[in-house]
Structure formats: C-alpha cells, structure tokens
N, C-alpha and C positions, 0 to 999 in steps of 0.2 A: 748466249745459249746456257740455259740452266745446265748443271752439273748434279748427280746424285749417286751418293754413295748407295749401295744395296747390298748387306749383309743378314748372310745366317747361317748356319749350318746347311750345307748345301749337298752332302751325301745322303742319299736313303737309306745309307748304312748305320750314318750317325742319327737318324733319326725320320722316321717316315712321313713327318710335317711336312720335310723338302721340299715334296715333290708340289704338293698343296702350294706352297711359298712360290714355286717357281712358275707353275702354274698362271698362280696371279700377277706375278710382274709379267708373265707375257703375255695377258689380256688386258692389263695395264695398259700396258705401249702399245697397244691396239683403241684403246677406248679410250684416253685419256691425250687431249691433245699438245699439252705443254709435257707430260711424262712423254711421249712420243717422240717431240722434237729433242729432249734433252741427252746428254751426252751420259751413257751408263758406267759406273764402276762398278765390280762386282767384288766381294772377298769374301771367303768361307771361314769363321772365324770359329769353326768345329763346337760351338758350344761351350767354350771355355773362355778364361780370363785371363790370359797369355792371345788366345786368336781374338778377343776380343780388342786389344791393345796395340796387337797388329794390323788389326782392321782401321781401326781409329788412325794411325799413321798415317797410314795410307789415304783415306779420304781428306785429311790435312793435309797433305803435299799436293793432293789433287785439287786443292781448294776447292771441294765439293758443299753446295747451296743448303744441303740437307740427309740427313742419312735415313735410311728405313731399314731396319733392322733396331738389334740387334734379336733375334726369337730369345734366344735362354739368356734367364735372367742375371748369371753367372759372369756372362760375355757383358752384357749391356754392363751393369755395374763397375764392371772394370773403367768403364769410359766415362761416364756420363758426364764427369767434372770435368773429366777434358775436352770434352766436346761444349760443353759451358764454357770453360775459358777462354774457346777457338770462335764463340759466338753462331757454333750452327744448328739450324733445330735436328734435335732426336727423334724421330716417330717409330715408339714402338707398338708394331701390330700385335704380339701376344705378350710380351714380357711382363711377368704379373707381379713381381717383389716391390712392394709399398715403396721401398724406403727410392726408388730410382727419381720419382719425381722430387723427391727432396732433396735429394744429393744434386742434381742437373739441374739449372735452372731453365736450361735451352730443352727439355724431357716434354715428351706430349703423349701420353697411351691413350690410344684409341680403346683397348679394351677396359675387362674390370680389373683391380686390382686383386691382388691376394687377401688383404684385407676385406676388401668388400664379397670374395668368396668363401671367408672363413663364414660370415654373417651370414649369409645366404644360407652356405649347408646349414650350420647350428640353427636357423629358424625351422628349415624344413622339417628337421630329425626330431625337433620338438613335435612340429604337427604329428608323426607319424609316431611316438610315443617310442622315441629310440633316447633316452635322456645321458643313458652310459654308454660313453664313446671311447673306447682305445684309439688311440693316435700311434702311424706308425710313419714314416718318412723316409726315403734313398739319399743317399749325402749331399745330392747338386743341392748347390746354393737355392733353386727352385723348391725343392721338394724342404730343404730346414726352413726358409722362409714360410712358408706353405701351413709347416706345423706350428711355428711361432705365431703366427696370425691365428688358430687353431685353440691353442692355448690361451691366447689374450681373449680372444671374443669367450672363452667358455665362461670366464670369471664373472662375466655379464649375463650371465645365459642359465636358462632352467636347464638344462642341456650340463653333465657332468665329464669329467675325463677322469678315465678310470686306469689304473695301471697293471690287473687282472683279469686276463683275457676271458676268463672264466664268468666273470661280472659285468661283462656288456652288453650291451643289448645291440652294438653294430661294431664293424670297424673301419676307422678311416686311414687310407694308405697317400700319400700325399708325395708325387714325384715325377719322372718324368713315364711317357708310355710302356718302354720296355718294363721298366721295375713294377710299372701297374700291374701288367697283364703276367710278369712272374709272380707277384704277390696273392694275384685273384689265385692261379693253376695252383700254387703249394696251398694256398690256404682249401681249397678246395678238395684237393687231394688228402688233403690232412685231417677231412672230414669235416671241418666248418661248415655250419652251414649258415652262419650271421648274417645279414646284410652287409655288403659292403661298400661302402662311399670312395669315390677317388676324383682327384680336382682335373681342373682344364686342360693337362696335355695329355689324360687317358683319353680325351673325347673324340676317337678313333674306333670305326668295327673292328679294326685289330685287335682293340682289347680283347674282344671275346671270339673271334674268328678261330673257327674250329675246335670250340670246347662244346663238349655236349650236354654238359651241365654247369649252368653260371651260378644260378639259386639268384637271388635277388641283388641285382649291383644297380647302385646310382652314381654319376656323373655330373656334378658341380661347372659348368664349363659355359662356353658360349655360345650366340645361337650360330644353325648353319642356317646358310639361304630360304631355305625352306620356312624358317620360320617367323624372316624381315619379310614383309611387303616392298620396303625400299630395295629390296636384292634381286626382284623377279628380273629385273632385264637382264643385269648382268649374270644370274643365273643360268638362264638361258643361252646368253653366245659363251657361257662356260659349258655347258651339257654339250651344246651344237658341236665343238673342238673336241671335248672329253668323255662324251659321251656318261656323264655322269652329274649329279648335283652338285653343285660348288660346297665344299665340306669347310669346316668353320676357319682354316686358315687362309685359305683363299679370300673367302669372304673380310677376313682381317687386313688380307695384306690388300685386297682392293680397295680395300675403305681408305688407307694411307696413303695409297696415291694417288686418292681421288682428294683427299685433304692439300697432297703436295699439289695437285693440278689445280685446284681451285682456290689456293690460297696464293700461289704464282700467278694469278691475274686480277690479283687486288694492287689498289694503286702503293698500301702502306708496305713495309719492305715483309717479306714471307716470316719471316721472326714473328713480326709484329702482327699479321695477321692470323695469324694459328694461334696468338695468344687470346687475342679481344674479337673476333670473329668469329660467327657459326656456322656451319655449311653443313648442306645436305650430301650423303656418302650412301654408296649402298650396303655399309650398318648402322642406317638410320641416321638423324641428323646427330653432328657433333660440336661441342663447344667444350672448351677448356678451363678449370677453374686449378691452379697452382700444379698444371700439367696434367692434370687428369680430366677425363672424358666426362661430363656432365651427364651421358645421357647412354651411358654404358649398360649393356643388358647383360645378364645371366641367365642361361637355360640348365633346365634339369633334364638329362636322361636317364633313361628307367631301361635295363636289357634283362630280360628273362630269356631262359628257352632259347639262345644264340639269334636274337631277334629285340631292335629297341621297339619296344611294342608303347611306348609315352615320350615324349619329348616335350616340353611346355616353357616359356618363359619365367622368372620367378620375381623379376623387376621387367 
C-alpha cells in the first residue's frame, strides 16, 4: 500500500488557501485510484520552518512514498534536503521560491516558479507602459523571495525599479494574501491611486471582497479551472460537492495527485517516474526538467469595480 505524507497549512486562520488544499485532497481520494487506496498522513506544518521540520519527521518515520505539500515556500525550504537525503519525492502544488528545486534533488513543482513570475509581470507592465515599479514585499520567506526575483529580472528589463513612490507609474506588493489585501486597503485609503500588481497567493476574491473601490489591481498568479480545458471534469465533480468553481489551489493540489496516481502505475519506481516521464493532470500536461514543471502556466487577473472583469493566460 502506497503511503503519503500531506502537508500544509491547514487552518483557515492561517491562511484561506486551506480550505481550497483540503478540498482537493478530498476529491482526490475520490477520483484518483491509487491516492484512494493509499494510506494518508496528514500534518499542519503552519506555514513555517520549525512546522515544516516537523512535518518532514514525521513523514520519515512513517516511511511515506511521497509528500504533497509543503504550500509556503518557508516550510518547504526547511526540508527539501532532507527529503533528498531520505530519497522521497516533493510535489509542491503552489510553492513558488526558485531556489527549492535546486536545493532538493527529490523537488518536483507543478506550478511556476517565482522566477518565471517575476518575468511574466515585468513583460506585461512593459506592454502596458508601467516601466517604473516600486517594489514592496511582507517578511515570509515567500513574499523576500518574490521580490528578489523582482529585482533580478528588472536588470534585464525595459521595465525600472524605482525607490520614490512618487516616480512610479505602478506598485508591486509581493507576499502572502492577508498582507496583499492590507497593502491594497491602506494604499487605497491613503489616496493612491496607482496600479497595483501582487503575485500568486493574492489570487483570491478575498483580495478585494468588500472594498468599494480597488482602482486597477493585477494578479500575476495561476490559472483557475476555468481557464484549463484539461480541468473541466474535475471542475465539475468540484462545483457538484462545492457548489462553486475549483479556484486555483484546488486545481494545483489535484494536479499533484493526479502526478502521484499516475506515476504509482508506472513500472519504473515513482522517483523515477516523475522525473523522465510526462503525464496528463487536470493542469494540463506535465513533465519535469531539474524539478520544475515544463509546461507550467501563468494567468493574469485584472479586478476593477470589486469584480475580475479579465482573466487570461500569459504563457
């Protein structure tokens, strides 16, 4: 019997992804016939690098086949070598810090990384004649990586970073949801009216739920169901249960254990298959080149008016 670790932040206190994450492992173990039969661990490793550490124990003792987790990039970091050492594979469904595939040898994101989201915004902001960007970021390991990446690709980039809020033509806030959506309200309150840009884990109606006035905010993030064609099934027995559209973590953490389900019935051992094989997930097909997802998408959101009135893919 397969064995799988499942970590993340698992209060909706700590972070309203949860529920989305939890969601999906339980449509999972519905749709998914080797996740199904396999034996589940769970631990809530709060988003930190202490619960991350403690998660990672735990699944070692359990001698578990595979872990899915860990969401924040903070927690995952913590482990990644140690889960290298222990020989079992990582699948992170959102954890976006470049450097985790580097550090892990046994690391596999299904998503994009922070790197490839710094490039993404910096192209769009060019198209849209935003060249001067303030950078602004919340301390998680997520949101300084976020800006680090920010800073590197700019040096590349017609696209400037500017350190005078007065001199920009947008701002970019880089962290986790809560910090997003207090960065939009004060800036807002404080009479900005800039554009403002924020990466992958604002990509929640929470952001903007219940402000009356957003002014122009974009979303650097990933798609939800809506916008894969590979998602509509599993969309669907998610809406039928939840009565809603599978929103983008869902859709992440299904993809991952549709990787673990379909790479557990290959004859080569599951290491090895997640590394040299391709498989079809419901976010799109995936293949892995030095643990990153070869075929990882980025969507852009657009909310005006407490309404995303654009959503589009930008790879």
């Amino acid at each position: 019997m397969m064995r799988l670790g499942i970590c993340a932040a698992l209060d909706v206190d700590t972070t309203l992804h949860a529920r989305s994450f939890l969601r999906g492992v339980y449509l999972s173990s519905h749709l998914f016939s080797n996740v199904r039969r396999a034996r589940h661990f769970y631990f809530d490793d709060g988003a930190n690098a202490d619960g991350g550490r403690a998660a990672a124990k735990r699944f070692i003792e359990a001698r578990v086949d595979a872990v899915i987790g860990h969401f924040a990039s903070e927690s995952a970091a913590a482990v990644v070598e140690t889960y290298a050492q222990a020989g079992i594979p990582l699948i992170l469904p959102a954890s976006t810090c470049a450097a985790l595939t580097e550090d892990g040898s046994t690391t596999f994101r299904v998503c994009a990384s922070d790197r490839v989201l710094a490039k993404r915004l910096l192209t769009f902001a060019e198209g849209q004649g935003l060249l001067r960007l303030a950078l602004f970021a919340d301390p998680s390991l997520h949101g300084q990586q976020q800006l680090h990446e920010l800073q590197q690709a700019a040096k590349l980039s017609t696209a400037k970073v500017v350190t005078d809020v007065n001199q920009a033509d947008a701002l970019v806030f880089c962290g986790r949801l809560k910090a997003s959506r207090q960065f939009l309200v004060e800036n807002r309150a404080a009479g900005c009216g800039l554009p403002l840009f924020f990466t992958d884990d604002a990509a929640s109606p929470a952001l903007v739920s219940g402000l009356e006035q957003t002014g122009t905010v974009y979303v650097v993030s990933f798609p939800v169901a809506s916008d894969l064609p590979e998602a509509q099934s599993v969309d669907l027995a998610y809406q039928r249960i939840y009565g809603e559209q599978a929103p983008v973590y869902a859709i992440e953490t299904l993809a991952a254990f549709s990787l673990v389900d379909l790479a557990a019935g290959q004859r080569r051992g599951l290491l090895d298959a997640l590394r040299f094989e391709q498989f079809s997930t419901p976010a799109g097909p995936i293949s892995f080149s030095n643990g990153e997802n070869d075929h990882a998408r980025v969507s852009l959101w657009v909310y005006a008016d407490q309404r995303a009135h654009e959503r589009r893919l930008l790879c």
